[in-house]
LUMVOZA-564103 format. One record per residue (C-alpha): residue number from 0; x, y, z. Coordinates in pm, 1 decimal. Layout:
+-----+----------+----------+----------+
: pos :        x :        y :        z :
+-----+----------+----------+----------+
: NUM :        X :        Y :        Z :
...
+-----+----------+----------+----------+
% end
This chain:
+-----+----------+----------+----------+
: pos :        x :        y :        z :
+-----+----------+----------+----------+
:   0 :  11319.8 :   4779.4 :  11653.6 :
:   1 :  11670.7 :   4965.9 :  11592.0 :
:   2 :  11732.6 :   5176.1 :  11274.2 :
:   3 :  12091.2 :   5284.7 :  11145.7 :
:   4 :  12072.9 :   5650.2 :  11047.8 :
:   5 :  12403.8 :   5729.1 :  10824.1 :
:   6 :  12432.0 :   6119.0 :  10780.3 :
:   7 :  12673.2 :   6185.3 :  10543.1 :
:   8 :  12818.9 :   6548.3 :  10525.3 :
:   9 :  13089.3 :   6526.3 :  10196.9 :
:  10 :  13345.0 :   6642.8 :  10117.4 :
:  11 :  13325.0 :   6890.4 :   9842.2 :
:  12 :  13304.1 :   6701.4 :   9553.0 :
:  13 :  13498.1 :   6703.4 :   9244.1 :
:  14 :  13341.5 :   6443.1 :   9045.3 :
:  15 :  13064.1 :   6460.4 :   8797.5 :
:  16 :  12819.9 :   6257.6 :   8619.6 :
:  17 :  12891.1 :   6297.3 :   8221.1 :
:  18 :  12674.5 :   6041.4 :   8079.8 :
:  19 :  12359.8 :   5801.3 :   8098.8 :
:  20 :  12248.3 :   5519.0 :   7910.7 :
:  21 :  11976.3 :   5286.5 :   7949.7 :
:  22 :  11877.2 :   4947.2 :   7804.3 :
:  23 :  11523.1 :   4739.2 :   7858.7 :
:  24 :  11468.6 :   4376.6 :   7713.0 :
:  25 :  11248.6 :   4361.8 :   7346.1 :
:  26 :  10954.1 :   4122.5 :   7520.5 :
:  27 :  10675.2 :   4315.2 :   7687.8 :
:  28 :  10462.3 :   4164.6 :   7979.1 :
:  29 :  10131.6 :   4351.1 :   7982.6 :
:  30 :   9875.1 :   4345.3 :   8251.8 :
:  31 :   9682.3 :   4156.0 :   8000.2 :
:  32 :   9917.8 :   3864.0 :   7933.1 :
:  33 :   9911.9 :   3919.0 :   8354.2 :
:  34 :   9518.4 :   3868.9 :   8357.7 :
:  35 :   9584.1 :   3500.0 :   8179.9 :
:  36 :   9805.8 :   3418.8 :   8427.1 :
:  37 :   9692.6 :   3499.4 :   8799.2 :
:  38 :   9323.6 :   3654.1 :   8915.5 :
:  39 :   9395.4 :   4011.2 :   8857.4 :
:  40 :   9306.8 :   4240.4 :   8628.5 :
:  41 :   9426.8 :   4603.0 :   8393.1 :
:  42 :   9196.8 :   4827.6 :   8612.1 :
:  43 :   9318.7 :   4676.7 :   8881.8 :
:  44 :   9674.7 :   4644.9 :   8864.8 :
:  45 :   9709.4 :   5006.1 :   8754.5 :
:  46 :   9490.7 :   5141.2 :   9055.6 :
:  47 :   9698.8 :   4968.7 :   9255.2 :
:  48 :  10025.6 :   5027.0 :   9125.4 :
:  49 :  10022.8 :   5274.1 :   8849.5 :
:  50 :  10195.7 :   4974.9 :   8603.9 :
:  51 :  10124.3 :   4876.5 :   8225.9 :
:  52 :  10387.7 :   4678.8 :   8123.4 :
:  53 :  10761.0 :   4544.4 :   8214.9 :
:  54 :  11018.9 :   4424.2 :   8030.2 :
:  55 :  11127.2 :   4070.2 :   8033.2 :
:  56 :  11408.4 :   3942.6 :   7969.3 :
:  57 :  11443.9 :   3635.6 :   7737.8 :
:  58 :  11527.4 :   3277.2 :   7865.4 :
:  59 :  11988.9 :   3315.9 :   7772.6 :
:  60 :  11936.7 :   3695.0 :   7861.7 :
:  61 :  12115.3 :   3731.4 :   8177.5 :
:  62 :  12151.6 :   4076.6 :   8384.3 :
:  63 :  12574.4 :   4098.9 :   8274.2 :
:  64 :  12400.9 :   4096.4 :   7912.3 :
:  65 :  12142.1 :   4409.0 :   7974.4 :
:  66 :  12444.4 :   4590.2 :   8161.4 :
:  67 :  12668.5 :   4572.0 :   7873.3 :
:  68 :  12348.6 :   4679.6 :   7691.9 :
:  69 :  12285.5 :   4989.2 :   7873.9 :
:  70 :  12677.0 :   5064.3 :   7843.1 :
:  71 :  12686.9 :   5077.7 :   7521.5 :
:  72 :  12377.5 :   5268.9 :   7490.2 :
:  73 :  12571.0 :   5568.5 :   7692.3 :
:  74 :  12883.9 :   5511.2 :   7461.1 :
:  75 :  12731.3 :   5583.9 :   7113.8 :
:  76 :  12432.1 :   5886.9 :   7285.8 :
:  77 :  12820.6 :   6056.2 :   7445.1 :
:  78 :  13074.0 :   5863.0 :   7247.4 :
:  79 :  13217.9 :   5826.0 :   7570.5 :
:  80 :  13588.1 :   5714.0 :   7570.8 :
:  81 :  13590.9 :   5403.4 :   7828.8 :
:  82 :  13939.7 :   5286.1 :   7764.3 :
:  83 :  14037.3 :   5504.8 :   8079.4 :
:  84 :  13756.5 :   5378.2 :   8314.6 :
:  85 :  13961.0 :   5238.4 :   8603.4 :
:  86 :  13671.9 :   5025.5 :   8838.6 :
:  87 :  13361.0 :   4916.7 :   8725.4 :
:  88 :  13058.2 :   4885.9 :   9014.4 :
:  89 :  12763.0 :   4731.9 :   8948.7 :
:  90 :  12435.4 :   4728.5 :   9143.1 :
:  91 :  12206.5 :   4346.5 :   9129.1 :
:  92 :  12054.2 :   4165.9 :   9303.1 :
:  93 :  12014.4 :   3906.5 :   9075.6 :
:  94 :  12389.8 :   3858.5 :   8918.1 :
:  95 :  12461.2 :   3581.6 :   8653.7 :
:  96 :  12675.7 :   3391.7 :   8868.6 :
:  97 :  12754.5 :   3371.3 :   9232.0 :
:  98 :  13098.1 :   3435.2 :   9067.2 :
:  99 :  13236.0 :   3578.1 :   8896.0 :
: 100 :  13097.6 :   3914.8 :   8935.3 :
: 101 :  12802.4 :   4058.5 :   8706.9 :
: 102 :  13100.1 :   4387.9 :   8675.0 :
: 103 :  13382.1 :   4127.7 :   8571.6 :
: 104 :  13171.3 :   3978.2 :   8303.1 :
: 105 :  13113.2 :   4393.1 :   8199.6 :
: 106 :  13502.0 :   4468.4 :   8268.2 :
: 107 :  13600.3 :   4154.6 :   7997.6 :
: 108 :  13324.8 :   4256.1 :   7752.2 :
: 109 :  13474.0 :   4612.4 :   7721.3 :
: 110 :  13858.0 :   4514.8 :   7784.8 :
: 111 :  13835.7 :   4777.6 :   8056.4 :
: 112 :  14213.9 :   4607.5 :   8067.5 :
: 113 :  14315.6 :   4879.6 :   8355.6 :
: 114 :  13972.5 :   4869.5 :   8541.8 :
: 115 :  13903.7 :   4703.6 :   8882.2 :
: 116 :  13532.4 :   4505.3 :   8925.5 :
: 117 :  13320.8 :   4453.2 :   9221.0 :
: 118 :  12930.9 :   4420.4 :   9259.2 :
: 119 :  12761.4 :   4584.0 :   9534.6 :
: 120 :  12433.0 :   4442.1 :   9742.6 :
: 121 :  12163.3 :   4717.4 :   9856.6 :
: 122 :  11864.5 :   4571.3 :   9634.8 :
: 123 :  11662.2 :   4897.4 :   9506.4 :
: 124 :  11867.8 :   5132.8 :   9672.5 :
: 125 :  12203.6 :   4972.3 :   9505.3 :
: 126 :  12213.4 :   5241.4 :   9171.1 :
: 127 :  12243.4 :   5525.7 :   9445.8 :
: 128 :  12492.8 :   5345.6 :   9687.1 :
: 129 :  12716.0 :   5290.0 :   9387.4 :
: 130 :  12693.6 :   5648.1 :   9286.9 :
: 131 :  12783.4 :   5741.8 :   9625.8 :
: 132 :  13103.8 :   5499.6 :   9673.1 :
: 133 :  13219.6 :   5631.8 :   9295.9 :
: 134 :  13164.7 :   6020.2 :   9392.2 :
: 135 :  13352.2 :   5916.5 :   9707.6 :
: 136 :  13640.5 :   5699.8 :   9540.7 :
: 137 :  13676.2 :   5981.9 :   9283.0 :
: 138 :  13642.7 :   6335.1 :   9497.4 :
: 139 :  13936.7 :   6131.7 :   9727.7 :
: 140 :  14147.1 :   6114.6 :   9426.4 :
: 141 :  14178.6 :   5710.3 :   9438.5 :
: 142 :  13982.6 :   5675.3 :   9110.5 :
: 143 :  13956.1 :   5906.3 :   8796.1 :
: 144 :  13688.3 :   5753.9 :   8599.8 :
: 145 :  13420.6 :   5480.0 :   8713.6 :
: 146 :  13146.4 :   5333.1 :   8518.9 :
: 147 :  12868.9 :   5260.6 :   8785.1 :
: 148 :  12600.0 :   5039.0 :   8609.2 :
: 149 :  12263.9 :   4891.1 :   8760.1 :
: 150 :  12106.4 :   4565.1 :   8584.1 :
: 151 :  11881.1 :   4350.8 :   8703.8 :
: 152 :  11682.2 :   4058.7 :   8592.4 :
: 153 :  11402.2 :   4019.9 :   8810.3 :
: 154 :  11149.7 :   3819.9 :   8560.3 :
: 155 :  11387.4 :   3545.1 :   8669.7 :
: 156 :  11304.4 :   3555.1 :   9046.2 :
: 157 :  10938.9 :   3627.8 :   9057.5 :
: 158 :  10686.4 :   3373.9 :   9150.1 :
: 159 :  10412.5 :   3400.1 :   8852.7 :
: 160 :  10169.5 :   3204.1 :   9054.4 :
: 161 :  10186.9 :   3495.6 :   9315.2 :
: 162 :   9953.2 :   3788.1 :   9183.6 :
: 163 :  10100.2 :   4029.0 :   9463.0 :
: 164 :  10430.5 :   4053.8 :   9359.0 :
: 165 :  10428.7 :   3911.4 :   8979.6 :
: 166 :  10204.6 :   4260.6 :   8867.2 :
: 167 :  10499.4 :   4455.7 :   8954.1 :
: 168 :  10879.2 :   4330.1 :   8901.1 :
: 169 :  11024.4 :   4417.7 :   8490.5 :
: 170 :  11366.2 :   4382.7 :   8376.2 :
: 171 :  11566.3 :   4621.0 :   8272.3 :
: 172 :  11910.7 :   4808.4 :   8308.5 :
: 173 :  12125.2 :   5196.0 :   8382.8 :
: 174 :  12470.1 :   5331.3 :   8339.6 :
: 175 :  12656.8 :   5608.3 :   8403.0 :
: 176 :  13022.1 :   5732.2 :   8430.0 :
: 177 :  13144.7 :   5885.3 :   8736.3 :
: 178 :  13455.8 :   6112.6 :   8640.8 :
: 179 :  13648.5 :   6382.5 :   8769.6 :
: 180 :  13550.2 :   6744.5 :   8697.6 :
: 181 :  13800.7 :   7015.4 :   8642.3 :
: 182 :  13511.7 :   7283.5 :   8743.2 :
: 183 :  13301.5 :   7237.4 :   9079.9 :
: 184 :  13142.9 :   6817.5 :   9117.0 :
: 185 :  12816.1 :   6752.3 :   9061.3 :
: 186 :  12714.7 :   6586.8 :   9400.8 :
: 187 :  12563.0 :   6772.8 :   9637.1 :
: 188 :  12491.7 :   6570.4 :   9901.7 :
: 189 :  12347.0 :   6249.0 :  10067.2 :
: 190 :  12168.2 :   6029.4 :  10319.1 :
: 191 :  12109.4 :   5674.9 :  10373.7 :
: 192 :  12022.3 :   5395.3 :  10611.5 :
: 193 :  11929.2 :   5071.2 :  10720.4 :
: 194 :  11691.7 :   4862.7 :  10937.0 :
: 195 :  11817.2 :   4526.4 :  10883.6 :
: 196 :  11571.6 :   4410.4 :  11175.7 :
: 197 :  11309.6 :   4438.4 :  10900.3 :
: 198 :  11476.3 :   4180.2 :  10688.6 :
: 199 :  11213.6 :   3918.9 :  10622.3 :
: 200 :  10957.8 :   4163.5 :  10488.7 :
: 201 :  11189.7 :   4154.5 :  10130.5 :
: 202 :  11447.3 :   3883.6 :  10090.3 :
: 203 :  11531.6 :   3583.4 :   9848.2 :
: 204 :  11676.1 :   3288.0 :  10017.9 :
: 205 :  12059.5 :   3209.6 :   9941.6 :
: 206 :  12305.0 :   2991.6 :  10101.9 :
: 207 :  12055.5 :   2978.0 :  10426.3 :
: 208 :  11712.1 :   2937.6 :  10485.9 :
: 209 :  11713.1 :   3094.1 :  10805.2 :
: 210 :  11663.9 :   3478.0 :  10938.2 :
: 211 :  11696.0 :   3549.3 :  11290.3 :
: 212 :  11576.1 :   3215.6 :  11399.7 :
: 213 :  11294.0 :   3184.2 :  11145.0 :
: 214 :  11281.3 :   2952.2 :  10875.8 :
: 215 :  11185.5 :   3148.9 :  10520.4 :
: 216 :  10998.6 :   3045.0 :  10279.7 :
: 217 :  11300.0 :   2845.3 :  10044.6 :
: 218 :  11174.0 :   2883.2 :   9675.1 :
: 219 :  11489.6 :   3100.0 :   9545.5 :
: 220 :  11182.8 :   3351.3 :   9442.6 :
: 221 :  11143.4 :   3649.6 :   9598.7 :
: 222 :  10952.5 :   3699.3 :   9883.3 :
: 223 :  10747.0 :   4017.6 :  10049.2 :
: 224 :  10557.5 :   4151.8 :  10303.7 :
: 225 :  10390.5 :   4419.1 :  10062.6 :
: 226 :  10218.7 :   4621.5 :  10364.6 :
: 227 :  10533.3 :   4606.7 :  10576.7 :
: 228 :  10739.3 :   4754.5 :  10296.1 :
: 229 :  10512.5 :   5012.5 :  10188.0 :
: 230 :  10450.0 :   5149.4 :  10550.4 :
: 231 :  10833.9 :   5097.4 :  10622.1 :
: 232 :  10938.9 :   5260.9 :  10271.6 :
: 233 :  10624.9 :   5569.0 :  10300.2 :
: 234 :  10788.6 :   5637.4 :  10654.2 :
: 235 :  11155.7 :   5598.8 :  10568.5 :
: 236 :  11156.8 :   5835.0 :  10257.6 :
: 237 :  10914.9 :   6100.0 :  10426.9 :
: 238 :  11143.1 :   6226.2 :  10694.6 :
: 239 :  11487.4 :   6097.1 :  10457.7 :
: 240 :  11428.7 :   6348.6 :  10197.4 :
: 241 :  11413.9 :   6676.0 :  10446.1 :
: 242 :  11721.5 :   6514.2 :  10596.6 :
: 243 :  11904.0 :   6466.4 :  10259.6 :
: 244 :  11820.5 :   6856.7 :  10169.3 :
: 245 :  11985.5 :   6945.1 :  10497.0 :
: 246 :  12289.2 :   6789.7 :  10435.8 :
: 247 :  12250.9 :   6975.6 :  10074.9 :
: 248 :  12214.1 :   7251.3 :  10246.5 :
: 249 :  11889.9 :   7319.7 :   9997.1 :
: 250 :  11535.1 :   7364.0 :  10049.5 :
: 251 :  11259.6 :   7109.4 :   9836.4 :
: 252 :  11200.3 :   7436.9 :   9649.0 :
: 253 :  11593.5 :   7415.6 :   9445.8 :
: 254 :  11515.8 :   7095.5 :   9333.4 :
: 255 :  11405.0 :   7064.2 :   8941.8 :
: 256 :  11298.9 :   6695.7 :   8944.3 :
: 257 :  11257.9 :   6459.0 :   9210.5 :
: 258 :  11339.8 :   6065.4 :   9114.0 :
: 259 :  11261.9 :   5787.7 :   9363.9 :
: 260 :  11295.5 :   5428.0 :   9287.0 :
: 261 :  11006.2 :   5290.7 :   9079.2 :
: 262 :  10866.5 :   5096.1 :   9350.7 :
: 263 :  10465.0 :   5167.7 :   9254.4 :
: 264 :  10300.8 :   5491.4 :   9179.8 :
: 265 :  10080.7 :   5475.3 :   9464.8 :
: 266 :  10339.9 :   5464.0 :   9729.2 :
: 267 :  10525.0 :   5726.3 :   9554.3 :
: 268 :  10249.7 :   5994.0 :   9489.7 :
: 269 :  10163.6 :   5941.5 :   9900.4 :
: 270 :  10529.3 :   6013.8 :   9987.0 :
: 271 :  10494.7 :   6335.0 :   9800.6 :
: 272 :  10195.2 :   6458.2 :   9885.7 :
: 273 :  10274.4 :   6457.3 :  10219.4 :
: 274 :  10629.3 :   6625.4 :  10132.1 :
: 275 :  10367.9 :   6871.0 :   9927.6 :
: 276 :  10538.4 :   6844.8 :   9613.6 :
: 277 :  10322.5 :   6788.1 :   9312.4 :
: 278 :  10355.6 :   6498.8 :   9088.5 :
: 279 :  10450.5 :   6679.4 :   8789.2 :
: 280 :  10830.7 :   6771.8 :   8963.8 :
: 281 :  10805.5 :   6406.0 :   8975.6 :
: 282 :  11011.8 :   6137.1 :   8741.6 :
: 283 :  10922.3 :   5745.9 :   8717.1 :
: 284 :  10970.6 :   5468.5 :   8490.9 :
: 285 :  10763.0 :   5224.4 :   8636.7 :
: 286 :  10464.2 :   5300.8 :   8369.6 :
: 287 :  10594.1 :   5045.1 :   8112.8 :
: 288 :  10916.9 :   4911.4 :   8300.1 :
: 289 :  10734.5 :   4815.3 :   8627.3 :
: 290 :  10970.9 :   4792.2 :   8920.6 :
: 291 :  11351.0 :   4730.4 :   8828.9 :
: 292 :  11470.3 :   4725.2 :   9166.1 :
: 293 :  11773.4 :   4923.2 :   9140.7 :
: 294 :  11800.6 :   4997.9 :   8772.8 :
: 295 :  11469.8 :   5207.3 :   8782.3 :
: 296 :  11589.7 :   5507.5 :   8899.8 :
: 297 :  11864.7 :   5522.2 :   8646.0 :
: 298 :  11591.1 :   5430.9 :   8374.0 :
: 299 :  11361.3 :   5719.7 :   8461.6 :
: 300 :  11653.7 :   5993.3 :   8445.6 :
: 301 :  11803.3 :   5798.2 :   8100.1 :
: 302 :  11400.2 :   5848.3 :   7946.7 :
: 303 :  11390.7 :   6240.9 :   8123.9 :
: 304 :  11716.6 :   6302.7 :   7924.5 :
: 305 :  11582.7 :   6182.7 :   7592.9 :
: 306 :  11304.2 :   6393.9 :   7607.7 :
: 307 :  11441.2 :   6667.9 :   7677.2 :
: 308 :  11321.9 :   6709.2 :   8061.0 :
: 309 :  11589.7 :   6750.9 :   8210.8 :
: 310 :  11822.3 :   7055.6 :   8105.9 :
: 311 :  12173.8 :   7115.1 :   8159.8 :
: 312 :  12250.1 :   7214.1 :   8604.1 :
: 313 :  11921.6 :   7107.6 :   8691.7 :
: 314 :  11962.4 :   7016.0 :   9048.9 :
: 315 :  11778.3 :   6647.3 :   9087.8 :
: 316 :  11710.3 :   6437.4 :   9413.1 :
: 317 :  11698.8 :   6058.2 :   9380.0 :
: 318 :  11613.0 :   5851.0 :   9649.5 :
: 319 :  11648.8 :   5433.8 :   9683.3 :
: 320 :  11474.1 :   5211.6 :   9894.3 :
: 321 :  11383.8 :   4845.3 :   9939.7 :
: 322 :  11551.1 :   4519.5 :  10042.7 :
: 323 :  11774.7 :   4511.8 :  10363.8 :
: 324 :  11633.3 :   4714.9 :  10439.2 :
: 325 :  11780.0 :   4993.8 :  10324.6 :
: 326 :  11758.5 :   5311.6 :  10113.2 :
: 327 :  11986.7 :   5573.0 :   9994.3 :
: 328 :  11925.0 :   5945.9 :   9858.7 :
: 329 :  12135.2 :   6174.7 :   9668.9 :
: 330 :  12098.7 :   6547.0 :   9530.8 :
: 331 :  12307.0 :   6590.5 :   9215.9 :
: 332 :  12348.0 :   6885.8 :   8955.3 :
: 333 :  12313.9 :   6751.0 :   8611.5 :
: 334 :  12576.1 :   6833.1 :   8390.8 :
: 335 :  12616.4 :   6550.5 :   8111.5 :
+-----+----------+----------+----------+
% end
């Protein structure tokens, strides 16, 4: 097994983040509507994974529709001015279309007129990724304002008849602007990889039906190796973090809140206590979202900033992982 380590030691950056928003479909999925459906149970899907409810998305709900959702959420909480956003990036992995893009459909809806489009690919790391390429595209002085969004639809690629993986996928979408900053950027640092060896343990079959000389399983659902991911993702985000503070140049002890990706809660409170940091520095949204693949990271820091959390240059680590396989980890300062 090989595994891509990118170290990533930035520039210093002049971009911030100056606003959130968030959007979740109306329909709840509980783990009792769950029980009628597959042999599981309440007690036991929330010892296992920590999850409630999701959010489903209805049946001409489409993940383009939650992202404009969740855009116009941030507009009216910052009455952010878009008409100078110049690219939109989205993060799915389950778009509308296979084209146009998920951002095009979000670029026409707002008549970002001036704005470039393109959709990025890293499953539940893709919400970090994106923020990376925008602080990137922005600190180089290409781009001035980008809306990075992350929607995904998920209800509409899970296999109901498979109680392993149909306890724990929601809908739901995140947004945030990406602009320059006059005073000193809000990005502190980051760290990613890859292990594309480990492919088959998370995948959805496309255009092929075959993975390094294996055939997959071809029902357009998506398919995992639960044990393989958890081990891979306990592993992977263990020994990222301490890597990600380096490049920060922090220690774990100047960070306010710590968000990971919503994965499940047991996963996430053994990654911690093995970093020793207690659960209560600890944001998730997986509670009554379930997993949103890569909108749940966004969705936990939109709820933190409602309620008043998350205060004004709190410094706050996020970290991404799943399909690829890949993950992604940022330290920002909030300023919105």
């Amino acid at each position: 097994m090989t595994s891509v380590k990118g170290r990533f030691y930035p520039l210093k950056s002049t971009a911030k983040l100056s606003a959130i928003g968030a959007y979740v479909p109306e329909r709840r999925l509980t783990n009792q509507d769950l029980e009628k459906l597959v042999d599981t149970s309440d007690e036991w899907i929330v010892r296992r994974t920590g999850m409630k409810e999701r959010r489903i998305a209805g049946p001409e709900q489409f993940s383009s529709d939650l992202a404009c959702a969740a855009v116009r959420d941030l507009v009216v909480r910052y009455q952010s001015d878009l008409n100078d956003t110049d690219l939109v990036i989205v993060s799915t992995t389950t778009p509308d279309y296979g084209f146009p893009s998920v951002s095009a459909r979000v670029q026409a809806a707002f008549q970002l007129k001036q704005a470039g489009a393109i959709d990025l690919s890293a499953a539940c790391s893709g919400f970090e990724y994106a923020l990376h390429v925008a602080n990137g595209l922005v600190t180089s002085g290409l781009h001035k304002k980008i809306l990075v969004i992350a929607a995904e639809t998920m209800s509409k690629v899970t296999d109901y008849s498979d109680r392993t993986t149909c306890i724990l996928l929601g809908d739901g979408a995140s947004a945030a602007l990406v602009e320059r900053s006059e005073e000193n950027g809000a990005f502190l640092g980051a760290y990613m990889g890859a292990d594309g060896s480990l492919g088959k343990a998370l995948y959805r079959t496309g255009l092929s039906t075959i993975m390094d000389g294996e055939k997959l399983v071809d029902s357009g659902k998506m398919i995992q190796n639960g044990r393989e991911v958890y081990k891979w993702a306990v592993k992977t985000v263990t020994t990222g973090i301490p890597e990600l503070l380096k490049n920060s140049g922090l220690s774990i002890e100047d960070i306010d809140w710590f968000i990971p990706h919503s994965a499940n809660l047991r996963l996430i409170e053994a990654v911690f206590d093995r970093l020793n940091v207690p659960m209560d520095k600890v944001l998730y949204s997986l509670e009554y979202y379930g997993n949103t693949s890569s909108a749940s990271i966004g969705l936990a820091l939109s709820d933190a900033v409602k309620e008043g959390k998350i205060k004004k240059n709190d410094r706050l680590l996020l970290y991404g992982f799943g399909g690829g396989l890949c993950h992604c980890g940022q330290v920002i300062e909030w300023n919105a």
